[in-house]
CHARMM internal coordinates of N, CA and C (Angstrom, degrees):
IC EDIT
DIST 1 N 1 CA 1.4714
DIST 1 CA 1 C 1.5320
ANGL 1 N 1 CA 1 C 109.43
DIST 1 C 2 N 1.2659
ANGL 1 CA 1 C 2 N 123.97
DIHE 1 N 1 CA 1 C 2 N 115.36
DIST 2 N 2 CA 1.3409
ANGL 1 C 2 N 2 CA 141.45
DIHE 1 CA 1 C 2 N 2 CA -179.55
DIST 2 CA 2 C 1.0444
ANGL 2 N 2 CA 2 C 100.22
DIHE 1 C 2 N 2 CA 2 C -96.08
DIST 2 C 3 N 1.8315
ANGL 2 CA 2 C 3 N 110.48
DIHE 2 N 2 CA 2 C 3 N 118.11
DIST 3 N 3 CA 1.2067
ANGL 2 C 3 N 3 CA 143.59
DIHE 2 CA 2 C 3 N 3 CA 156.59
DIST 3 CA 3 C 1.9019
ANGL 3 N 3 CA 3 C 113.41
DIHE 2 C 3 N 3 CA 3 C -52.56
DIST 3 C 4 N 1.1840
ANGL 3 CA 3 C 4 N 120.65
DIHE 3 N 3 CA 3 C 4 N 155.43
DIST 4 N 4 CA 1.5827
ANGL 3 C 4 N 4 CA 118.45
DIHE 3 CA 3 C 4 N 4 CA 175.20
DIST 4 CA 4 C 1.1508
ANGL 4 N 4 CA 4 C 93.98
DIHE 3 C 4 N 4 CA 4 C -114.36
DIST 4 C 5 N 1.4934
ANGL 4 CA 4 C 5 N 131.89
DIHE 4 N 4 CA 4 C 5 N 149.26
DIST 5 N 5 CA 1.1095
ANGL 4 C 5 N 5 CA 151.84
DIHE 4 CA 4 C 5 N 5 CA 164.93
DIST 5 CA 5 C 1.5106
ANGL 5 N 5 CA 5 C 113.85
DIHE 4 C 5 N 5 CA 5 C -16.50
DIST 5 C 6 N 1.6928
ANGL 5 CA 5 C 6 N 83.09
DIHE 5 N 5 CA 5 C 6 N -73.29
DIST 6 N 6 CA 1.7344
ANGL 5 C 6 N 6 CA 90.61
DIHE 5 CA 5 C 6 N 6 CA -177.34
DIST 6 CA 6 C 1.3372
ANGL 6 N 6 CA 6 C 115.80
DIHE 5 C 6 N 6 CA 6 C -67.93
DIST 6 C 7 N 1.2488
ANGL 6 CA 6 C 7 N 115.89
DIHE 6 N 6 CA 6 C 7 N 15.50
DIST 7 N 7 CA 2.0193
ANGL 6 C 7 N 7 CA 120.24
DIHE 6 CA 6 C 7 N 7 CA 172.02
DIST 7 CA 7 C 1.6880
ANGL 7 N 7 CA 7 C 99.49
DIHE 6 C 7 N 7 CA 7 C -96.66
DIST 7 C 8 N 1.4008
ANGL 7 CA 7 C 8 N 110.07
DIHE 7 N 7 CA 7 C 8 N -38.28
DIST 8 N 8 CA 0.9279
ANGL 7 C 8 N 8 CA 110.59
DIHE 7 CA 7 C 8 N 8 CA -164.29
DIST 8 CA 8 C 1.3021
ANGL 8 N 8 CA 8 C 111.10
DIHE 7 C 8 N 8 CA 8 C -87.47
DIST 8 C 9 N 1.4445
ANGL 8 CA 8 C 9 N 129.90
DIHE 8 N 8 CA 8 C 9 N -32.76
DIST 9 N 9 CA 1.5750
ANGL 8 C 9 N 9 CA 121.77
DIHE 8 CA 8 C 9 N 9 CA 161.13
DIST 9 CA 9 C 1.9874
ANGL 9 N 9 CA 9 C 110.25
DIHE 8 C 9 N 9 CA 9 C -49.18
DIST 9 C 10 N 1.4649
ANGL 9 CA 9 C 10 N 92.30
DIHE 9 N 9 CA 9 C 10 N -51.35
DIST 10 N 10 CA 1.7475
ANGL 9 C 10 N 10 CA 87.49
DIHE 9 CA 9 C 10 N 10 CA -171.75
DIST 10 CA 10 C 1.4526
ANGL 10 N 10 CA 10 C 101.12
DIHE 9 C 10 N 10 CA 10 C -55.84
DIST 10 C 11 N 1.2347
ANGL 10 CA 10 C 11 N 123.64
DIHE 10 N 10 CA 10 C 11 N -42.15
DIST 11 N 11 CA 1.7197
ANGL 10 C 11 N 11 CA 115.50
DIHE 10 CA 10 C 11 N 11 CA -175.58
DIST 11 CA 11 C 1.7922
ANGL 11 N 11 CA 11 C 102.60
DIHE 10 C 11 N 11 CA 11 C -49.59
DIST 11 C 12 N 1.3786
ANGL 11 CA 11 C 12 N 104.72
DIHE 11 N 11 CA 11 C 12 N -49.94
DIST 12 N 12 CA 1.7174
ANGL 11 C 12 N 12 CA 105.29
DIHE 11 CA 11 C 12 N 12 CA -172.10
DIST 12 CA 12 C 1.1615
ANGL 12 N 12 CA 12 C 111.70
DIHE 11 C 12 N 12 CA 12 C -77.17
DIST 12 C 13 N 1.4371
ANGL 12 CA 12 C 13 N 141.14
DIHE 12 N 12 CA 12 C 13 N -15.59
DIST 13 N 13 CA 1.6062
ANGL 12 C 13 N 13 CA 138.17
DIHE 12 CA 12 C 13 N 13 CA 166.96
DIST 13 CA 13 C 1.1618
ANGL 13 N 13 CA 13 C 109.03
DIHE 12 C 13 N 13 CA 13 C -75.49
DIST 13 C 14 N 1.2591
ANGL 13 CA 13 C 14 N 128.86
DIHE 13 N 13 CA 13 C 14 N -33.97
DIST 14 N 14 CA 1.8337
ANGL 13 C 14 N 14 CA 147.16
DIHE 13 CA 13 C 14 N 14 CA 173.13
DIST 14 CA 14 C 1.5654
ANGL 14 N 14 CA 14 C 107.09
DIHE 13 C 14 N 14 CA 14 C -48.75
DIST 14 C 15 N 1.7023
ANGL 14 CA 14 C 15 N 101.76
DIHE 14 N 14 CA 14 C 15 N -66.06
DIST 15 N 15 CA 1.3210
ANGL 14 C 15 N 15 CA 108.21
DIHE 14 CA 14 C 15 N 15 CA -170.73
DIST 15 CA 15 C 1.7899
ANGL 15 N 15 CA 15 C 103.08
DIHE 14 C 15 N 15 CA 15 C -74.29
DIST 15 C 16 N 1.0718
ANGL 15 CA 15 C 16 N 133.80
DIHE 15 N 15 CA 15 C 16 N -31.10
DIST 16 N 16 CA 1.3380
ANGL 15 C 16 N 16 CA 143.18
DIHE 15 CA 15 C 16 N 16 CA 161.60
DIST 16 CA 16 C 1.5332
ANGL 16 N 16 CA 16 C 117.69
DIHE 15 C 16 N 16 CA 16 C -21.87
DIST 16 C 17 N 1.5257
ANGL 16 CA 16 C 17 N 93.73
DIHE 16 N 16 CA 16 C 17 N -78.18
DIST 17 N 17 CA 1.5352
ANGL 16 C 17 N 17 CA 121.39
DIHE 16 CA 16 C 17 N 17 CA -178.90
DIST 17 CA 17 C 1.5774
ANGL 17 N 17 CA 17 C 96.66
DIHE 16 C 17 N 17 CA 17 C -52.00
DIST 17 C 18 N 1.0885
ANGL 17 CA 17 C 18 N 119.51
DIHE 17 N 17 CA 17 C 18 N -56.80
DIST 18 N 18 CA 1.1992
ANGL 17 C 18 N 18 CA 109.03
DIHE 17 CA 17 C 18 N 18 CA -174.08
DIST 18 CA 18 C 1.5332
ANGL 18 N 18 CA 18 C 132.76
DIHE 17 C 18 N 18 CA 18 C -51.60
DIST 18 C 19 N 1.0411
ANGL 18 CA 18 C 19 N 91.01
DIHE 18 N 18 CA 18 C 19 N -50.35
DIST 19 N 19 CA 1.6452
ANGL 18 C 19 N 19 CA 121.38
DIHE 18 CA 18 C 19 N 19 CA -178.84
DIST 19 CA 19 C 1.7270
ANGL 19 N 19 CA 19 C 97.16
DIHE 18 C 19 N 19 CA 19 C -54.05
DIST 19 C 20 N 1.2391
ANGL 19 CA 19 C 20 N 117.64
DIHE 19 N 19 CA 19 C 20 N -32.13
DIST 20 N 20 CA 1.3416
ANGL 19 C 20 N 20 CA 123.16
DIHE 19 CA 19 C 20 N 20 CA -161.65
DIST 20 CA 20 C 0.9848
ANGL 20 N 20 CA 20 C 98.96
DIHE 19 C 20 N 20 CA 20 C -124.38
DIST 20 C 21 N 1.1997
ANGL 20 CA 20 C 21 N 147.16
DIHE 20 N 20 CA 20 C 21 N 64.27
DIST 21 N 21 CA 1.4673
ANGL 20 C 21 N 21 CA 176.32
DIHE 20 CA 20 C 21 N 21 CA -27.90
DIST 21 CA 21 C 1.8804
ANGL 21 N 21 CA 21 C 120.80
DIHE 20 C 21 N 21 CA 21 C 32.12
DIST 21 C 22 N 1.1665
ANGL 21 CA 21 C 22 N 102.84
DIHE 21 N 21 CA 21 C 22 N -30.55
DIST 22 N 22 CA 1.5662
ANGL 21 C 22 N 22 CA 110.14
DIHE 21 CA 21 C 22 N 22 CA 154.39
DIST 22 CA 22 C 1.1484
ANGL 22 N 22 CA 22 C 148.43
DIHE 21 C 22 N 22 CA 22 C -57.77
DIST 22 C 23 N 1.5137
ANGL 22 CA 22 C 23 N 91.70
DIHE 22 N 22 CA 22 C 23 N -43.96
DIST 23 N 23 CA 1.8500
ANGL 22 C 23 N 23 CA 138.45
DIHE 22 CA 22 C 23 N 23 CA -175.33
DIST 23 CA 23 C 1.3067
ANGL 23 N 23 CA 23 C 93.12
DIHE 22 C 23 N 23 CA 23 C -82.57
DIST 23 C 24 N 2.2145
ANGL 23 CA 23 C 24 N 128.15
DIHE 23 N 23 CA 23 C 24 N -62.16
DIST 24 N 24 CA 1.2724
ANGL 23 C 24 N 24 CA 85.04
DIHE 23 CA 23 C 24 N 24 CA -163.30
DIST 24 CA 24 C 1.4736
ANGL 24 N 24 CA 24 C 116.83
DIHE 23 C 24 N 24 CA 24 C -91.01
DIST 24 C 25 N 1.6405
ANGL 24 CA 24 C 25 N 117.97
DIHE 24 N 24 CA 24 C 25 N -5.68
DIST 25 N 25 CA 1.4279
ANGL 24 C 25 N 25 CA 117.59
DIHE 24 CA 24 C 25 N 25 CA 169.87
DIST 25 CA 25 C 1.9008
ANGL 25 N 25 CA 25 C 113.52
DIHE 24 C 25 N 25 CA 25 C -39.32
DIST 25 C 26 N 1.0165
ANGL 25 CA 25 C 26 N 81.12
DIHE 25 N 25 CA 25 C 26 N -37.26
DIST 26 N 26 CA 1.7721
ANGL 25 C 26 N 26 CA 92.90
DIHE 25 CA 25 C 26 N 26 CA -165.87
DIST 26 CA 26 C 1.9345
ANGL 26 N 26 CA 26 C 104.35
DIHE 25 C 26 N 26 CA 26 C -68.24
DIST 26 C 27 N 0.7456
ANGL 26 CA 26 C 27 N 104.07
DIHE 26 N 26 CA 26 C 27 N -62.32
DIST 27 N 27 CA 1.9328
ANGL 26 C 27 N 27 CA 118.64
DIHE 26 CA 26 C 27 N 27 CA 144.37
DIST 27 CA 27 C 0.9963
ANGL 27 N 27 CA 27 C 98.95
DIHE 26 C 27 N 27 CA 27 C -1.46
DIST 27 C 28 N 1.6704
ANGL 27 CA 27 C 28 N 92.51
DIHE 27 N 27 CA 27 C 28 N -113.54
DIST 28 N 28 CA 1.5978
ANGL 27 C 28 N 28 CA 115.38
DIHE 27 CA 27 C 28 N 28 CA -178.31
DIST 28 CA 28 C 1.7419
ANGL 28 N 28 CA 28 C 112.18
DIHE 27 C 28 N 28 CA 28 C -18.59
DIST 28 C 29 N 1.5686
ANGL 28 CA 28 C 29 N 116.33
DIHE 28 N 28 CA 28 C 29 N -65.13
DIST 29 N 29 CA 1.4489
ANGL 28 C 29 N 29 CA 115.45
DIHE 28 CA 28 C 29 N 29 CA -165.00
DIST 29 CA 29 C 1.6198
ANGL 29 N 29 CA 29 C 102.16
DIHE 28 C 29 N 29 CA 29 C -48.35
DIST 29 C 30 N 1.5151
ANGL 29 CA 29 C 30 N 106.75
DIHE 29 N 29 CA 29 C 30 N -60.93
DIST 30 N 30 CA 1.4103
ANGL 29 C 30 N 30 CA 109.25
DIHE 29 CA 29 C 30 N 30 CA 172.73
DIST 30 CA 30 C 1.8184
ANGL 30 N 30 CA 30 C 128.68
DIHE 29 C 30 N 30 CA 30 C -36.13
DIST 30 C 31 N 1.4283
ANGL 30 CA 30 C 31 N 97.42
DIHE 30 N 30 CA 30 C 31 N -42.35
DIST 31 N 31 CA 1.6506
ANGL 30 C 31 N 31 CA 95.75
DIHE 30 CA 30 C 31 N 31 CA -177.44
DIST 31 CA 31 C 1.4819
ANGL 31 N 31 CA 31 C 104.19
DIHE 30 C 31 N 31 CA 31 C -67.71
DIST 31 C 32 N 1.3798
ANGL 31 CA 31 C 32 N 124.28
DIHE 31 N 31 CA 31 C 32 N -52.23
DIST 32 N 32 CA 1.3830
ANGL 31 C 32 N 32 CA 124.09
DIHE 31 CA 31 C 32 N 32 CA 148.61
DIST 32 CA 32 C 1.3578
ANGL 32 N 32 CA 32 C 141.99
DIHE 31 C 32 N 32 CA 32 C -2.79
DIST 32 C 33 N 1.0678
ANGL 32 CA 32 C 33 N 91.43
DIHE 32 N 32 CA 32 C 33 N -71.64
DIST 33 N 33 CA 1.7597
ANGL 32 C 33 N 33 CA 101.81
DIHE 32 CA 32 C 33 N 33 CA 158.83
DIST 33 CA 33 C 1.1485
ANGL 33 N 33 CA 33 C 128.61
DIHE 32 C 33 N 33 CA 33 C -60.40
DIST 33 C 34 N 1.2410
ANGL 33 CA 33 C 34 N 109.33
DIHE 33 N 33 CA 33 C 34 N -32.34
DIST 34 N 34 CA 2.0299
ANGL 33 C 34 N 34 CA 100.94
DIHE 33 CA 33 C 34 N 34 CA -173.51
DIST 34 CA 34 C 1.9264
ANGL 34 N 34 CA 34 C 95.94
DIHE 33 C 34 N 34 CA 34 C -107.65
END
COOR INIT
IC SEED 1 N 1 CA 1 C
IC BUILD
């Protein structure tokens, strides 16, 4: 099953966003702490 491009960018902006919503939660808690 062949994915289309534009499935496959939204899959990688999806996993992106996320990832970078992870990263700066993780941040934030840290700046927090110290």
């Amino acid at each position: 099953m062949m994915q289309t491009v534009n499935e496959l960018l939204r899959d990688e902006s999806i996993a992106h966003a996320v990832w970078i919503s992870r990263y700066s939660t993780g941040v934030a808690a840290r700046m927090v702490k110290y």
